[in-house]
ZAKOL-932273 format. One record per residue: residue number from 0; residue in one letter; x, y, z of N, C-alpha, C in turn. Coordinates in steps of 0.1 Angstrom, whole numbers, always signed. Example, Ala and Ser with C-alpha at 12.3 -4.5 7.8 and 13.67 -1.06 7.14 Angstrom:
2
> 0	A	+132	-57	+78	+123	-45	+78	+132	-33	+78
> 1	S	+128	-22	+71	+137	-11	+71	+129	+0	+79
//
This chain:
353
> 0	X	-195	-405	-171	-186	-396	-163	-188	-382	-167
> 1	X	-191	-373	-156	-192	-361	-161	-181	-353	-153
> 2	X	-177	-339	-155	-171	-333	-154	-170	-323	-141
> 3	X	-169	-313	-133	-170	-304	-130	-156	-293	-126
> 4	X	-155	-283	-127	-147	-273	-125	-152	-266	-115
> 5	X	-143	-261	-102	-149	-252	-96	-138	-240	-94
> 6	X	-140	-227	-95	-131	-217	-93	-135	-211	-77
> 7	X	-127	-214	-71	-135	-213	-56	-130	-202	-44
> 8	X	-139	-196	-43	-137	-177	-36	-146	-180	-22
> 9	X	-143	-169	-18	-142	-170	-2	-160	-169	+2
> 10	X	-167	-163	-6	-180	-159	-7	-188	-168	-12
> 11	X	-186	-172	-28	-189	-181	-40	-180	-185	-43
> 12	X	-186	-193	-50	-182	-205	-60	-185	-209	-76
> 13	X	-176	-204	-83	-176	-202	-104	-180	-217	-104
> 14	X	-188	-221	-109	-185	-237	-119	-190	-241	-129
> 15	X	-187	-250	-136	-186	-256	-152	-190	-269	-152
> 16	X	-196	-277	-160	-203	-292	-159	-199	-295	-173
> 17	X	-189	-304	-172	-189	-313	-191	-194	-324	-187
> 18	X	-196	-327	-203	-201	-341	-201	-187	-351	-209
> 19	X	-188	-364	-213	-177	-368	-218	-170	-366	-229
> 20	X	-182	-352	-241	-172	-353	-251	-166	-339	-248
> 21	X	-170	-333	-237	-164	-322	-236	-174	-309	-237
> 22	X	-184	-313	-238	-191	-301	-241	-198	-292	-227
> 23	X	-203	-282	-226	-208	-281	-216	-221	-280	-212
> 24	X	-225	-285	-200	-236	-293	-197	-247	-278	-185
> 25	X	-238	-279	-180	-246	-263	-171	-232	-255	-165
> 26	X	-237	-242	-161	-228	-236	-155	-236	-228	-140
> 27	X	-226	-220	-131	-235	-220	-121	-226	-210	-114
> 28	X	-231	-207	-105	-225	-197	-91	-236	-200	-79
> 29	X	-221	-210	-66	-230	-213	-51	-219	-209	-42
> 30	X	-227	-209	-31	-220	-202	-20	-210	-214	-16
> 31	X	-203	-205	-11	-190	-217	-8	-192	-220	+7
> 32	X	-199	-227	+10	-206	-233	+22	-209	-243	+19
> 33	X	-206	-255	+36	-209	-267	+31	-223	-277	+29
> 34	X	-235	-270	+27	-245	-275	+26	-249	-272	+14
> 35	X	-243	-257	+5	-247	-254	-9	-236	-266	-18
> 36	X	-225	-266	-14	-217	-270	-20	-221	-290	-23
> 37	X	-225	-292	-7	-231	-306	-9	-242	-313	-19
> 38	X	-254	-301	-17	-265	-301	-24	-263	-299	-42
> 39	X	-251	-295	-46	-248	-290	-55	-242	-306	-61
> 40	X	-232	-310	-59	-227	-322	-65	-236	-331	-60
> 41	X	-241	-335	-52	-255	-341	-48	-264	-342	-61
> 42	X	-268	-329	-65	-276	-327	-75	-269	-334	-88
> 43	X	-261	-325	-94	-256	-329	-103	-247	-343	-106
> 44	X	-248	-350	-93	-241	-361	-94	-254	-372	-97
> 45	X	-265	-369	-95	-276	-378	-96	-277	-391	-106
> 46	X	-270	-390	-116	-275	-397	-126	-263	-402	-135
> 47	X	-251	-392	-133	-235	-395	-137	-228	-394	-126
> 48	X	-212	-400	-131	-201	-400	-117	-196	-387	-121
> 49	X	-189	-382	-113	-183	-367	-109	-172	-372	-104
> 50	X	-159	-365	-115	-151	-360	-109	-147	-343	-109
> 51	X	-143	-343	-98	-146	-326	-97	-127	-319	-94
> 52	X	-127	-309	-98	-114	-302	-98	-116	-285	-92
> 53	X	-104	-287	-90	-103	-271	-79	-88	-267	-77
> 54	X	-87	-254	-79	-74	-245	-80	-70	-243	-65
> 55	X	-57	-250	-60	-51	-248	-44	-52	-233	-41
> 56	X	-55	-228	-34	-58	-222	-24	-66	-217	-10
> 57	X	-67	-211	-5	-69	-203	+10	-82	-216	+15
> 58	X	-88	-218	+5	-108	-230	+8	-101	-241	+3
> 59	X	-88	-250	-2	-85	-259	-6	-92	-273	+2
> 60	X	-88	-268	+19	-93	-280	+25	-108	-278	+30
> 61	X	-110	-267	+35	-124	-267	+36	-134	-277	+27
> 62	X	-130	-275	+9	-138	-278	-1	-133	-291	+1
> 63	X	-123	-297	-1	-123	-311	+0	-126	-318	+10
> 64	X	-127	-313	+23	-133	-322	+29	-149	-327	+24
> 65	X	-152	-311	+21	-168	-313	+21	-170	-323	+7
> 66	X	-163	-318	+0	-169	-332	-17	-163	-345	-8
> 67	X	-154	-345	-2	-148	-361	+6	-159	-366	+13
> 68	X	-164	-358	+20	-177	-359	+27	-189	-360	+20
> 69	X	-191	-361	+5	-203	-362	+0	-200	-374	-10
> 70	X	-189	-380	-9	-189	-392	-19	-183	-391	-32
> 71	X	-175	-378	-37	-171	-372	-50	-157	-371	-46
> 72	X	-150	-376	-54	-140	-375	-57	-134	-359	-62
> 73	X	-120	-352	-58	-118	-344	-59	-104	-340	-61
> 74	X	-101	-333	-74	-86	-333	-75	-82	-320	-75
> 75	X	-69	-313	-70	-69	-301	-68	-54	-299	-71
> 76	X	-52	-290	-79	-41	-284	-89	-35	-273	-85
> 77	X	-23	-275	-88	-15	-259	-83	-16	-246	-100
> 78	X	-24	-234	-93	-29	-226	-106	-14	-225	-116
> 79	X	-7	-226	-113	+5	-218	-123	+9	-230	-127
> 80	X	+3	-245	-127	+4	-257	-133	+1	-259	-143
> 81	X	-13	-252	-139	-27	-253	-152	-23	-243	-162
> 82	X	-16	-248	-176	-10	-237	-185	-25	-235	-191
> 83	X	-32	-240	-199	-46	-232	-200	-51	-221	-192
> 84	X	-49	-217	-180	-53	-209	-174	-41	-195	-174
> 85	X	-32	-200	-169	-21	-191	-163	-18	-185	-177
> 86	X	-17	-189	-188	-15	-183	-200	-21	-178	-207
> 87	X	-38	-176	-200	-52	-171	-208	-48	-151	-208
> 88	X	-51	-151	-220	-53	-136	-220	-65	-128	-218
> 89	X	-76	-137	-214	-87	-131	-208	-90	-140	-196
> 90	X	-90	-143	-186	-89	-146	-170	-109	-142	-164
> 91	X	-113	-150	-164	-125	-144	-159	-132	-160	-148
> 92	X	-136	-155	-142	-139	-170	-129	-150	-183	-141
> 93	X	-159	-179	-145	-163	-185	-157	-153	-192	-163
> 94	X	-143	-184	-169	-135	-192	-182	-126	-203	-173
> 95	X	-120	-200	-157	-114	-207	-150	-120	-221	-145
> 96	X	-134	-220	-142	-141	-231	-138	-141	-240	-151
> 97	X	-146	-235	-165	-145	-244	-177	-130	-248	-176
> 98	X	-121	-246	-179	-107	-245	-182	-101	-258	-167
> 99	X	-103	-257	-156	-108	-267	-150	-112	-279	-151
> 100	X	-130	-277	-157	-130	-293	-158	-127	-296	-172
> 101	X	-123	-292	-182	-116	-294	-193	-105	-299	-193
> 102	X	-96	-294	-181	-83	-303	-181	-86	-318	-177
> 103	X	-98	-320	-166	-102	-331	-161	-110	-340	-171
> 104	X	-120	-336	-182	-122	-345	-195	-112	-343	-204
> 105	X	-101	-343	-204	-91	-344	-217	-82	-349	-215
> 106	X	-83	-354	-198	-65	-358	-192	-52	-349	-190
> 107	X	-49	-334	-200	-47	-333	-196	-44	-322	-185
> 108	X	-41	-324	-176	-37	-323	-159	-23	-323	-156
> 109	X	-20	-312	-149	-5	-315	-138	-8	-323	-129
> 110	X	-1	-326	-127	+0	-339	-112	-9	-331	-98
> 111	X	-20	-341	-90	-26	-331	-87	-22	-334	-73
> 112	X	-21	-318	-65	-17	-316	-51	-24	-322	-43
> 113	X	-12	-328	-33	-16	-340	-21	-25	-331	-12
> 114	X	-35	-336	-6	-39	-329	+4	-41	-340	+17
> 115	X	-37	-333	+29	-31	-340	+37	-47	-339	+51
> 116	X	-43	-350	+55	-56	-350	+64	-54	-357	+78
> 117	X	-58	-353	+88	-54	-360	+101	-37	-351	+110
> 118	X	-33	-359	+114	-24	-351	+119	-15	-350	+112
> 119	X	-14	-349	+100	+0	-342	+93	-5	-328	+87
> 120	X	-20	-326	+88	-25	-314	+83	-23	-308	+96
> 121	X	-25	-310	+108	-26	-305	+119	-12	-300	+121
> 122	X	+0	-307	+116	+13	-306	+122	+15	-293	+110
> 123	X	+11	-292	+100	+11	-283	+87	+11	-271	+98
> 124	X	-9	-271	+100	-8	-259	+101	-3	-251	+113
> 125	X	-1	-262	+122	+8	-254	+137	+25	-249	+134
> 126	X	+29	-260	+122	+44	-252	+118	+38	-237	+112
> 127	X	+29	-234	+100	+26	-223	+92	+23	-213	+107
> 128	X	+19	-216	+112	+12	-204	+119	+25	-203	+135
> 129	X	+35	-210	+136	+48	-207	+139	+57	-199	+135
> 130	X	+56	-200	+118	+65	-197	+111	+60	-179	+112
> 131	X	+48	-179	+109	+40	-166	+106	+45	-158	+122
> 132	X	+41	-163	+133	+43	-159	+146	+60	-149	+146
> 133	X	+70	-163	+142	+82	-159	+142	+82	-145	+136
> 134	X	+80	-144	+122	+83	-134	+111	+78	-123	+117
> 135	X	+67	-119	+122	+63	-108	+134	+69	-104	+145
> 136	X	+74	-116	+153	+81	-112	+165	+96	-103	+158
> 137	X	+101	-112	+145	+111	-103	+142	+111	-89	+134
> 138	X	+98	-91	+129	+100	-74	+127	+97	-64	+140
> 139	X	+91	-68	+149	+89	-63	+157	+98	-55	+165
> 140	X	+110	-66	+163	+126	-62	+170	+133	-57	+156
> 141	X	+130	-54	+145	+133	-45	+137	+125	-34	+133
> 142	X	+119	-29	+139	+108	-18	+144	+120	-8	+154
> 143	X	+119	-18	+164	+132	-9	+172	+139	-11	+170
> 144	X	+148	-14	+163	+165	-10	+158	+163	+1	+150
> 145	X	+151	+2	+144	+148	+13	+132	+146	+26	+140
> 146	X	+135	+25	+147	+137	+38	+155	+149	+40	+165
> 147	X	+157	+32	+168	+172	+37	+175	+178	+42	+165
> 148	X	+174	+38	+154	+188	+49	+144	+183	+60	+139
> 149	X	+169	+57	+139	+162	+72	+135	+164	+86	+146
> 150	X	+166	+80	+162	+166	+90	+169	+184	+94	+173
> 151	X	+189	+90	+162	+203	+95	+160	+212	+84	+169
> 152	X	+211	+74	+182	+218	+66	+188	+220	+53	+183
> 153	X	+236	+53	+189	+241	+40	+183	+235	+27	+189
> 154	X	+238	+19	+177	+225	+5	+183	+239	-5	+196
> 155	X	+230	-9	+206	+238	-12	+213	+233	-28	+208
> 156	X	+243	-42	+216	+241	-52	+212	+230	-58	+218
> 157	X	+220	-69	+213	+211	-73	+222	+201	-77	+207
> 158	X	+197	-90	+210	+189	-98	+202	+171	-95	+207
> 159	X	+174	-91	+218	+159	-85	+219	+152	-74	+225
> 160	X	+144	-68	+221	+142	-51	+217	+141	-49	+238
> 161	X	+139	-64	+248	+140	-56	+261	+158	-53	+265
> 162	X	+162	-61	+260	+179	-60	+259	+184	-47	+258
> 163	X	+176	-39	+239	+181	-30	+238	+177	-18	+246
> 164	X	+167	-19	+251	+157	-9	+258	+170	-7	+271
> 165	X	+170	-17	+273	+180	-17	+288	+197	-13	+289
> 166	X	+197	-14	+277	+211	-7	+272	+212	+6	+274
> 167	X	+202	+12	+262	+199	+27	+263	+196	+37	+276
> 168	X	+188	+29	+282	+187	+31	+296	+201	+37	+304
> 169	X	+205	+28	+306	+212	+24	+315	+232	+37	+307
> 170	X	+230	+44	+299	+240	+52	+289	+239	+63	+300
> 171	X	+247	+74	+303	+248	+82	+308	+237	+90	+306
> 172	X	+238	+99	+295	+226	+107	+290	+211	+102	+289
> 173	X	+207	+86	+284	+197	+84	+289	+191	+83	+273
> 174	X	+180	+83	+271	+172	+83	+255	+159	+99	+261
> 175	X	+155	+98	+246	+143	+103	+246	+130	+102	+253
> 176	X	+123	+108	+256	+110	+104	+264	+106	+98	+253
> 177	X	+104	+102	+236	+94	+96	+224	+99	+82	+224
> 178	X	+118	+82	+221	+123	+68	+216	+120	+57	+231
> 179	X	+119	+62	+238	+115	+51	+251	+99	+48	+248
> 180	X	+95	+55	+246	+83	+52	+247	+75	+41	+233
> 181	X	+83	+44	+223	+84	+38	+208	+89	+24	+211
> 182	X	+101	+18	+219	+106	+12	+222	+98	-1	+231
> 183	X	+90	+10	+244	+86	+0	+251	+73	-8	+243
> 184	X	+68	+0	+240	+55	-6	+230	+61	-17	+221
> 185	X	+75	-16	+215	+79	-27	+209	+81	-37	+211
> 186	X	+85	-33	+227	+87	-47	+240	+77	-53	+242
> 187	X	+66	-51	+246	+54	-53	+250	+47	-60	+238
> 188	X	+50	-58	+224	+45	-66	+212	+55	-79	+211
> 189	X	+71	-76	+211	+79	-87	+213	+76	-95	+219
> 190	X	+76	-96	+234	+75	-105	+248	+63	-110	+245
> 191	X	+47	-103	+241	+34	-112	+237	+41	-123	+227
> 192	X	+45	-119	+216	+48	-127	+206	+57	-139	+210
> 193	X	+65	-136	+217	+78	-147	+223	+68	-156	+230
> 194	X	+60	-154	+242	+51	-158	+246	+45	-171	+236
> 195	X	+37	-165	+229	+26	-173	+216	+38	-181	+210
> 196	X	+48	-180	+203	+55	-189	+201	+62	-199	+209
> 197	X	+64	-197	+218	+68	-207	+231	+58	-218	+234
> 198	X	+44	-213	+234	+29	-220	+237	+28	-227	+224
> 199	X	+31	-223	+212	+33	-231	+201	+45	-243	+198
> 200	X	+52	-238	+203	+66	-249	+201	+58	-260	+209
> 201	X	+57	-257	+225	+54	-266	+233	+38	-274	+228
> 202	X	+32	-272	+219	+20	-275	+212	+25	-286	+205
> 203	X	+35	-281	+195	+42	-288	+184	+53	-303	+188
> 204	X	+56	-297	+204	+69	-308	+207	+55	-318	+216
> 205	X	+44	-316	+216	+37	-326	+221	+34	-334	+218
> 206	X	+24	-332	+206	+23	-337	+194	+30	-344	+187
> 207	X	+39	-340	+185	+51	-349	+175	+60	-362	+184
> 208	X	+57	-359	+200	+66	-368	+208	+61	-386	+202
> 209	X	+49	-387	+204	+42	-399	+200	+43	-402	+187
> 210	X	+50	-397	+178	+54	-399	+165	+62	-407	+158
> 211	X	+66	-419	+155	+74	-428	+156	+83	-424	+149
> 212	X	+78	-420	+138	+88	-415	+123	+95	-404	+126
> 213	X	+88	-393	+135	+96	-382	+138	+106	-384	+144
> 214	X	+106	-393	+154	+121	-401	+162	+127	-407	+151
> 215	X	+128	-412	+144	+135	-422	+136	+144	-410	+126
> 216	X	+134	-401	+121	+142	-388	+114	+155	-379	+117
> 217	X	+154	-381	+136	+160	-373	+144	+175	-380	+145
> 218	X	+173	-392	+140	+184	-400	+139	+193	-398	+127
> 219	X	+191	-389	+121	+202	-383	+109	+206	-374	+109
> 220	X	+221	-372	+110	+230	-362	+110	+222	-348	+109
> 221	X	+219	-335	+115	+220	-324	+111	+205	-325	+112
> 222	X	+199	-332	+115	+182	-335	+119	+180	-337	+131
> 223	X	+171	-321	+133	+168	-318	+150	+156	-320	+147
> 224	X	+147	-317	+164	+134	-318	+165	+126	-309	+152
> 225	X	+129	-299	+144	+121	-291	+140	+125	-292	+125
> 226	X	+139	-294	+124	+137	-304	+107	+127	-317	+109
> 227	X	+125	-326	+117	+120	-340	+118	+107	-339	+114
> 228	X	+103	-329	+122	+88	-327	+126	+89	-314	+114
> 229	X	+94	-309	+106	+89	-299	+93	+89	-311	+80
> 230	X	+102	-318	+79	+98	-335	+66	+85	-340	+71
> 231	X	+81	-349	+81	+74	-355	+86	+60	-349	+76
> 232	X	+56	-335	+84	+47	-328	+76	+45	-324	+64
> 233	X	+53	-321	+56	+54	-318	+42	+55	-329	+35
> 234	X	+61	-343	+37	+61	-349	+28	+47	-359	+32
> 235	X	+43	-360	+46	+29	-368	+41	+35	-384	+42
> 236	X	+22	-390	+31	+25	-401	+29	+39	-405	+20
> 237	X	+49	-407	+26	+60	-413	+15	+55	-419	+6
> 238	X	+45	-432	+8	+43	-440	-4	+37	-435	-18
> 239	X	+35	-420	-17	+34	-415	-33	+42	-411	-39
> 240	X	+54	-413	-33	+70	-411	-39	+70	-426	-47
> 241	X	+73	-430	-57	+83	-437	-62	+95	-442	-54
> 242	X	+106	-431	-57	+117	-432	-53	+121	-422	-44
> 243	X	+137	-415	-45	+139	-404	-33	+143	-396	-42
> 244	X	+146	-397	-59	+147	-386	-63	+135	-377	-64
> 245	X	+127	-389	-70	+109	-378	-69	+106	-371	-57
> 246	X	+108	-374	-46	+108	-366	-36	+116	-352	-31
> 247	X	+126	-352	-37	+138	-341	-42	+134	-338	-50
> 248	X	+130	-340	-59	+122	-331	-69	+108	-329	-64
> 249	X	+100	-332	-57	+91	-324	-48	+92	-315	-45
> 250	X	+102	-316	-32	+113	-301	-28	+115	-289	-31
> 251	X	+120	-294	-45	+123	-282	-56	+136	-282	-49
> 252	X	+142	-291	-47	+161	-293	-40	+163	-297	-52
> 253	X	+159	-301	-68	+171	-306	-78	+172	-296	-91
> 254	X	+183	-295	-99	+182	-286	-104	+174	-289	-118
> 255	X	+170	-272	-126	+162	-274	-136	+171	-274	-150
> 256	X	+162	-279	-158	+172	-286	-170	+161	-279	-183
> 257	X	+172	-276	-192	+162	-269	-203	+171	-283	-216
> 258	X	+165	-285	-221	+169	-295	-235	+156	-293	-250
> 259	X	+166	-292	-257	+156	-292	-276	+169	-296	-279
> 260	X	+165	-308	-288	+177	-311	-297	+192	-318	-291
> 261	X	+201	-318	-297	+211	-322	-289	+223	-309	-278
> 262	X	+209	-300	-274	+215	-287	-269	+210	-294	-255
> 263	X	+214	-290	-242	+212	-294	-228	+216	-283	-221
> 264	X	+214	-276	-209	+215	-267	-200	+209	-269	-187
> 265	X	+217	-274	-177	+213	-273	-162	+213	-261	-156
> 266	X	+202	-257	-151	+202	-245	-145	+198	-244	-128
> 267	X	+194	-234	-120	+195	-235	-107	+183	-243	-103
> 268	X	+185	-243	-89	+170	-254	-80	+158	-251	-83
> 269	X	+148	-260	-88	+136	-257	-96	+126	-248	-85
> 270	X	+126	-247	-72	+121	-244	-60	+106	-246	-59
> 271	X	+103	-258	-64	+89	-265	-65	+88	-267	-47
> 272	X	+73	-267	-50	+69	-277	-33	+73	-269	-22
> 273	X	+70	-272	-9	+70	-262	+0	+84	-254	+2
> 274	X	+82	-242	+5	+92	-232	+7	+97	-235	+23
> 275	X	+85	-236	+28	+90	-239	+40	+101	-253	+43
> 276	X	+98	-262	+41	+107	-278	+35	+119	-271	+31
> 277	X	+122	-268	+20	+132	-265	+13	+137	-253	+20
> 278	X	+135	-239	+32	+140	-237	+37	+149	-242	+45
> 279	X	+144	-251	+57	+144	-260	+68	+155	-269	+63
> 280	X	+160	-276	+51	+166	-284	+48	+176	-276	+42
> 281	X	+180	-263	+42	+194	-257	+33	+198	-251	+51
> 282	X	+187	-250	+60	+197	-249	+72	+202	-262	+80
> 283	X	+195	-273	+74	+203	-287	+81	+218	-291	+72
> 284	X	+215	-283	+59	+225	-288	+52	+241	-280	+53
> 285	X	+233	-266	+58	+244	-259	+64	+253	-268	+82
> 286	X	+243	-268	+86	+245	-279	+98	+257	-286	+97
> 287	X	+251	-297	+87	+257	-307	+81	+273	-307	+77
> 288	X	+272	-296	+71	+286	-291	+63	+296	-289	+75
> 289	X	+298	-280	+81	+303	-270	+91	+298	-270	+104
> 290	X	+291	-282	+110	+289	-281	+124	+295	-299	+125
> 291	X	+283	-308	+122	+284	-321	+121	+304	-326	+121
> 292	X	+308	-329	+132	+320	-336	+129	+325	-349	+134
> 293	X	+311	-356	+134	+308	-368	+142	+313	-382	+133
> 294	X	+318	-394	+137	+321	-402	+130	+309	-405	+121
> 295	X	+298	-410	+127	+282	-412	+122	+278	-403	+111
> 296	X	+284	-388	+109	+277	-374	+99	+289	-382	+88
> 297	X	+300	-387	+91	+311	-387	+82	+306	-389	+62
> 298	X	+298	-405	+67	+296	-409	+50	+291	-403	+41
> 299	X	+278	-396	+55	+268	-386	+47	+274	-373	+41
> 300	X	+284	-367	+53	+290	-351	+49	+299	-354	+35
> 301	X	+302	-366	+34	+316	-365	+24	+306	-369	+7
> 302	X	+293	-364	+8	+286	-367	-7	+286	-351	-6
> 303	X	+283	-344	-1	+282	-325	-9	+293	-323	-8
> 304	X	+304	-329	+3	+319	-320	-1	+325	-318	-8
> 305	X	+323	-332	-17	+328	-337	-30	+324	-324	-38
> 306	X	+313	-318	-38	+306	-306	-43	+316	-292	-41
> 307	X	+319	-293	-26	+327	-284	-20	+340	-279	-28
> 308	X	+343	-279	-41	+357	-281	-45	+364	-265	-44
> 309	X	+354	-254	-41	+359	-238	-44	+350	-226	-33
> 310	X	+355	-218	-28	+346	-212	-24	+334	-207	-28
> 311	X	+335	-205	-42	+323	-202	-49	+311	-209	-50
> 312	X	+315	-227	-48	+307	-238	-47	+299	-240	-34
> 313	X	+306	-229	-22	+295	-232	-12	+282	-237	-10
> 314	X	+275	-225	-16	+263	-228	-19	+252	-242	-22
> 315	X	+264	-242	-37	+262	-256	-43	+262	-268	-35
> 316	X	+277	-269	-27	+272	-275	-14	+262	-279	-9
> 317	X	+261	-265	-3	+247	-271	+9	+237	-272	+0
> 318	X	+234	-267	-6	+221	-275	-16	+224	-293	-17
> 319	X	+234	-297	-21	+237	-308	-22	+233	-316	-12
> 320	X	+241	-308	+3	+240	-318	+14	+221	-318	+20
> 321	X	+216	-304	+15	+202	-308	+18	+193	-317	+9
> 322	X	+196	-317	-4	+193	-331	-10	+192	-343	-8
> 323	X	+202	-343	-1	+209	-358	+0	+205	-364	+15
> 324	X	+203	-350	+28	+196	-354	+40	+179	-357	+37
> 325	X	+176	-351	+25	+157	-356	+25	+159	-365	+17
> 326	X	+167	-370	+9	+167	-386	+3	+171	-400	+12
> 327	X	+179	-394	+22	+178	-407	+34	+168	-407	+43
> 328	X	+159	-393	+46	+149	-394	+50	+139	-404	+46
> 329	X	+138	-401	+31	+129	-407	+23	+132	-423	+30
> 330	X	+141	-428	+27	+146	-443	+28	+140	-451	+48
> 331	X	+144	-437	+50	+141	-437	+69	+123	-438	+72
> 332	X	+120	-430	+61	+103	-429	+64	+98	-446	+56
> 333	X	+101	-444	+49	+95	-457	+36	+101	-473	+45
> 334	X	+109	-474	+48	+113	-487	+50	+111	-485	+65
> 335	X	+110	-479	+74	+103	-474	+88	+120	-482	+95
> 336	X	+128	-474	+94	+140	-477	+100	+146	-460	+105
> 337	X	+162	-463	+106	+167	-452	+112	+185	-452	+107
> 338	X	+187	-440	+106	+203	-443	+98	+211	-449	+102
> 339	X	+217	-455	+91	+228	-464	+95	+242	-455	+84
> 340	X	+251	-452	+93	+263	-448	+85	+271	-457	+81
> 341	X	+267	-474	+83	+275	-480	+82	+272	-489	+67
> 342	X	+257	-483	+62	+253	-489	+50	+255	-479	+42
> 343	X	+255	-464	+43	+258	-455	+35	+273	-457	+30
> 344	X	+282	-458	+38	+297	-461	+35	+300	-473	+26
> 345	X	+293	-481	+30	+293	-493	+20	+286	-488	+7
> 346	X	+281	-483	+5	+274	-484	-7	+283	-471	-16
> 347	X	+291	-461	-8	+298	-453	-14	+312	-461	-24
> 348	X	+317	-468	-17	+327	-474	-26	+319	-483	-44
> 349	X	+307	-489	-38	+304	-494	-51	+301	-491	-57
> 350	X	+293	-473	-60	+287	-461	-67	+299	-457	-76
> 351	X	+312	-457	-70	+323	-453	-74	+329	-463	-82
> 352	X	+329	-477	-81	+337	-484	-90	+329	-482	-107
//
């Protein structure tokens, strides 16, 4: 078994060759393309097995397809995992690619990131490039609120920059020829963008209709179409979960714990694993809390409320109740069922005796 490291850039490609006692065997720079990249572990795989390693980012799937595609196994690490690296005081793509396959001949390794293939990557990247869509359209309509206060007028109400256009308008006095003109250009970026996210959602609700599990998810309290279909995608295959705490600790929904000695300290939510997930799930949990007043939300709302004892615990709350909605998920995805409030209730009295 031999080794390889790759430090992998948008142009090239850093890499490093051990062999089993660790030493190194060649080093190299190839284009990050899929016929250099092929011919390369092709080569070097001639005669030993390869396992090969790579730092998650921007080429993560590109590159694994292509080693997936050439018969090499491939494992891929999140950088601020790899304490050899993230802790080096000299950082150079060389020292990253060795430091790489070094963690892969020595064992040890952080647990290495899922990479998702088929339509859960597909469902990935249409939520990311939703998400991205959204965060433009709203600055866009915070573009013009900015320039209404800059041209001295009060902001009138209206969630979208044709709303406020039409306010202004429509005032006795009237606006500026510049701020109108500032304004409509802002409309005209908004409405495109409203547009492209519309054509995305309706992308997204297609796709996900034929989805068994995404229906099944939708069946839990405070879980709409776009929590369903954001779990669905981020967690993948459930069966690499263990349990549903490991999956909450996926999340980064449980809190972090410092311990030496017989000292212990809980501290706030570790915010591991997607941001996006762990967004999506502190607004179901808000849901949950303060919208949900359904007999069916009952068993589930009354495990964070218990949390709920102070206003100050809000928070803590919904963190709670979003925990606790992606741990029945878990159970909803893995056993391919759908909630039952009438087994969660039962099972609350016996937790408690």
């Amino acid at each position: 078994m031999r080794y390889l490291g790759l430090d992998v850039h948008t142009t090239a490609t850093v890499w490093c060759l051990l062999d089993e006692g660790g030493e190194v065997v060649e080093r190299g720079k190839s284009p990050t393309m899929a016929p250099a990249l092929t011919a390369l572990v092709g080569r070097l795989g001639e005669e030993h097995e390869l396992l090969v390693g790579q730092e998650v980012g921007t080429m993560s799937y590109f590159v694994h397809d292509v080693m997936t595609a050439a018969g090499v196994k491939l494992l891929s690490f999140n950088a601020h995992q790899l304490r050899m690296i993230a802790s080096s005081r000299k950082k150079t793509d060389k020292r990253d690619a060795y430091w790489i396959a070094k963690t892969l001949q020595t064992g040890m390794m952080p647990h290495p990131v899922y990479i998702p293939s088929g339509q859960v990557r597909r469902l990935r990247q249409l939520l990311s490039q939703r998400d991205a869509v959204s965060r433009e359209q709203k600055r866009w309509l915070l573009r013009a609120r900015t320039n209404v206060r800059a041209a001295g007028c009060s902001m009138p109400a209206g969630r979208t920059v044709a709303a406020i256009l039409s306010a202004l308008l429509s005032e006795p006095d009237g606006i500026d020829a510049g701020l109108a003109e500032a304004l409509e250009r802002c409309q005209r970026m908004h409405e495109t963008l409203s547009g492209e996210l519309k054509q995305l959602e309706a992308t997204i609700r297609g796709e996900s209709r034929g989805i068994d599990a995404i229906q099944r998810l939708q069946t839990i309290p405070a879980v709409g179409l776009w929590v369903s279909v954001t779990i669905y995608a981020w967690v993948g295959e459930v069966s690499r979960f263990p349990n549903a705490r490991s999956l909450a600790a996926y999340a980064g929904v449980v809190p972090s714990v410092w311990q030496s000695g017989n000292s212990v300290r809980s501290g706030g939510i570790t915010k591991q694993g997607s941001p996006a997930l762990r967004r999506i799930l502190t607004q179901a949990g808000h849901v949950l809390l303060w919208r949900c007043g359904s007999a069916e939300a009952a068993p589930l709302k009354a495990i964070p409320m218990r949390v709920h004892t102070a206003r100050k615990r809000r928070k803590i709350a919904v963190v709670a109740a979003a925990r606790h909605i992606l741990r029945i998920a878990y159970y909803v995805l893995r056993d391919e069922t759908v909630y039952d409030p009438a087994r969660l209730a039962a099972a609350e009295p016996a937790a408690a005796e």
